[in-house]
N, C-alpha and C positions, 0 to 999 in steps of 0.2 A: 313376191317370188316364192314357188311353193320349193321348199328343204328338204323334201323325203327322197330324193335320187341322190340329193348331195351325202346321206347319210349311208348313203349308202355302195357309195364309190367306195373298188377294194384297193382300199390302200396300198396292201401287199403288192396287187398287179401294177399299179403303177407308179412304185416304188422301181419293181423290175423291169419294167420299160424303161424309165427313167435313167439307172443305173447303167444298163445296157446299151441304152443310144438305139438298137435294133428296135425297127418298125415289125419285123416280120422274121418267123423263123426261115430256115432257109428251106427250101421245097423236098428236102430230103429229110427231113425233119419228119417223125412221128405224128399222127395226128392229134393225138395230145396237147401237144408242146404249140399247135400252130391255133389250136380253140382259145388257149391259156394267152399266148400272144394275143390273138383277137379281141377276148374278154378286156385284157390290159388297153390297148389302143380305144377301148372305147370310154374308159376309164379317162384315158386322159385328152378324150376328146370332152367329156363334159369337164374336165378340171379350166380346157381351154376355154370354155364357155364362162365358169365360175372367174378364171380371172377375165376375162373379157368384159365380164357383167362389172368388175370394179372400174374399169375405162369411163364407165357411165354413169355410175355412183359418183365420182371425181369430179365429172361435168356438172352433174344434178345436185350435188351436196352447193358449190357455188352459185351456181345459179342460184336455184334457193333463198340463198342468203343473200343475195342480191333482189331479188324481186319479194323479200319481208322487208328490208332496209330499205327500198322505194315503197313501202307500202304498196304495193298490186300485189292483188291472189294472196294475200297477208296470212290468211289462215290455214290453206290450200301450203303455203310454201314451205311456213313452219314446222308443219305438220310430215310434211314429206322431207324436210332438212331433219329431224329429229330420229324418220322412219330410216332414212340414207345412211346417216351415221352407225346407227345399230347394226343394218345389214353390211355396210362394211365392214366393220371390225368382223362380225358373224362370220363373212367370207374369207376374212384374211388367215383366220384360225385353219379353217379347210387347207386353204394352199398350204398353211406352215404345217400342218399334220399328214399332209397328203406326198408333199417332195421330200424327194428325199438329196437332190443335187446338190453340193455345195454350193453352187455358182448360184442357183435360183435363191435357195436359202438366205443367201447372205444379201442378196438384193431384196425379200421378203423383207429382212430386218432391218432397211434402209426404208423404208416401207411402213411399215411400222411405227417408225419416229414422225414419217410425214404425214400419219394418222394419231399420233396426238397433237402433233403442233394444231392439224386439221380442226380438231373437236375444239379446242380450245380459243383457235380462231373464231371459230363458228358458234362460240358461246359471247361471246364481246359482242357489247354495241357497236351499233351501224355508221361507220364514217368510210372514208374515201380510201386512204389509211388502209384501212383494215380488210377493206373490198379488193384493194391491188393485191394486200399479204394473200389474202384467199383462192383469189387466180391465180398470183405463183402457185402455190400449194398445189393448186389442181391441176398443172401443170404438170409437175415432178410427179404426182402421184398418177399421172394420165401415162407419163412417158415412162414409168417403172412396170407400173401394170401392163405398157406392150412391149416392152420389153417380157415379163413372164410370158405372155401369150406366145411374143415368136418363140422363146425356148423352147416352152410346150408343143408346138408346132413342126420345131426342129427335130425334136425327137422321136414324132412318128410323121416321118415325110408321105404322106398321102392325102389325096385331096379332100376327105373328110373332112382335116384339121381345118384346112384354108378355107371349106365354105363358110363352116360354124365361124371361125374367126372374122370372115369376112361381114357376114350376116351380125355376128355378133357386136359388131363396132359401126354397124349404124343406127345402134343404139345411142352409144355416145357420141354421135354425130349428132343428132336429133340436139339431145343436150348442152353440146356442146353450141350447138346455131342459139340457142337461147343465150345461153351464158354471155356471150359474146351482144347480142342484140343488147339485153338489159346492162351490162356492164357499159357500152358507149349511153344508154340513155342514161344512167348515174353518175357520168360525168368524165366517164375515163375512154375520152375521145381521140386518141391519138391511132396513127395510120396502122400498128398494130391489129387492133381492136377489129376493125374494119376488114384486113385482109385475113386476119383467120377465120373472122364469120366465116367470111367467103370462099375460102377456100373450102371451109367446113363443106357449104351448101356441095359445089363442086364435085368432093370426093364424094359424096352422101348419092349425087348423081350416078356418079361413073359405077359407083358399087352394086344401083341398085340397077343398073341395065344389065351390070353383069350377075346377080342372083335372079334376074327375070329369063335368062337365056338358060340361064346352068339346065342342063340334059334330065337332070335327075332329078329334079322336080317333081312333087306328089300333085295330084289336082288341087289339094287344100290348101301347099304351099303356093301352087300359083295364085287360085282363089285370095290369099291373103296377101301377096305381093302387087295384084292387079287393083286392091283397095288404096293399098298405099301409094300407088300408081298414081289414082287420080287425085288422089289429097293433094299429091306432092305436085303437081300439075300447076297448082293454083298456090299454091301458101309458097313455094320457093320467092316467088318475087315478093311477096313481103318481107320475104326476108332478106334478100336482097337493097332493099330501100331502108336500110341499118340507118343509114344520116339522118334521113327525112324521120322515122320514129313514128310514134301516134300509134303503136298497135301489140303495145307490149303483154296483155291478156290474149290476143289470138295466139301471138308465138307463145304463149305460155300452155295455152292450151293443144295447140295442134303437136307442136313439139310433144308434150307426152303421150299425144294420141299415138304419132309416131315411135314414138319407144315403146310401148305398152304393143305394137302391133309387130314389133321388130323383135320384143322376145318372145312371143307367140311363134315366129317363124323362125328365129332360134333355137327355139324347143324342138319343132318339130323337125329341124335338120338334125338335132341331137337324136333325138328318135329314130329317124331316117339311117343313122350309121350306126346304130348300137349293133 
């Protein structure tokens, strides 16, 4: 994930968004005051992106560690479990230097703790044990992270927020289908397991018909959404067949094909509303 936009988010503006609750000055308002509004909204349109991206770190850090501890993609997992953890913490600094709300803040620093229980998990050998502690974790830390997101969202109510958010968490969709796939092959077989794959697949669906219609579509954005299209056409029902098993390198691979394509078109909806 390239860093040079995140470094570049003004703090200041989206501090005063933040603080303010207002998406927009009001139409009487100088135009000064409505560019500076503007500039901030897009501010924390990529911040909504930054925590969005953690959604998917959370799925990806587990999985990971699930498909090194089955030995599949052993080298491939490790390496991207090592690369996950970095960038996490890397992003969770952003959000905490970036908000200024109390309410986000203090959920940040719940956040926090469930990123070192995280690292620490994910540093122990491989048993069963340790595989369930790591999808709770990812869990809490999935359902904290959108939690930030809708905040961030709430605060500048315009459809911006909601495509990036929406585009941005079929990211950890993607991840999340894996997580789930390889967690029933290593043995944590319970009816769980099974209906959040699927439901993962589902939502993953419903979202992506709904960024295929969105109006405001670039031709690139369609061009990249029409690829995903077809992938997903054919690998959904393997993933589907979670019981049956036998293809835990395809979903290892296709699943990141699909994230690796999903924030590609994240970006460019970031782009799209600056």
């Amino acid at each position: 994930m390239k860093k040079v936009w995140i470094k570049n988010i003004s703090i200041a503006a989206a501090a005063a968004v933040l603080m303010s609750g207002t998406a927009y000055a009001e139409t009487a308002a100088p135009a000064a005051s409505a560019v500076t509004n503007k500039a901030a909204i897009a501010d924390i349109v990529k911040l909504i992106d930054v925590a969005g991206r953690q959604r998917m770190l959370s799925q990806r850090i587990a999985k990971d560690y699930l498909y090194a501890g089955e030995k599949i993609a052993t080298a491939k997992a490790n390496k991207q479990l090592k690369a996950s953890l970095k960038e996490l913490v890397s992003a969770h600094k952003v959000l905490k230097d970036s908000i200024n709300d109390p309410e986000i803040q203090n959920l940040l620093s719940f956040v926090e703790l469930s990123i070192e229980d995280f690292k620490s998990t994910a540093n122990e050998p491989f048993n069963l044990d340790n595989a369930q502690l790591i999808i709770d974790l990812s869990e809490s830390m999935l359902e904290g992270s959108q939690y930030v997101v809708n905040s961030l969202k709430a605060k500048v109510k315009v459809k911006e927020s909601a495509i990036v958010g929406k585009s941005g968490k079929q990211r950890m969709l993607a991840q999340r289908i894996a997580k789930y796939y390889i967690a029933y092959q290593a043995g944590i077989k319970d009816k769980n397991t099974v209906d959040q794959m699927k439901a993962a697949v589902a939502e993953f669906s419903s979202a992506h018909k709904a960024l295929m219609a969105n109006p405001a579509n670039t031709p690139e954005i369609n061009r990249q959404l029409h690829g995903i299209d077809r992938l997903w056409k054919i690998v959904y029902k393997f993933y589907l067949n979670i019981e049956k098993g036998g293809l835990p390198l395809i979903v290892f691979n296709t699943t990141d094909d699909i994230t690796k394509k999903m924030n590609k078109i994240t970006e460019l909806y970031v782009e799209l509303y600056k």
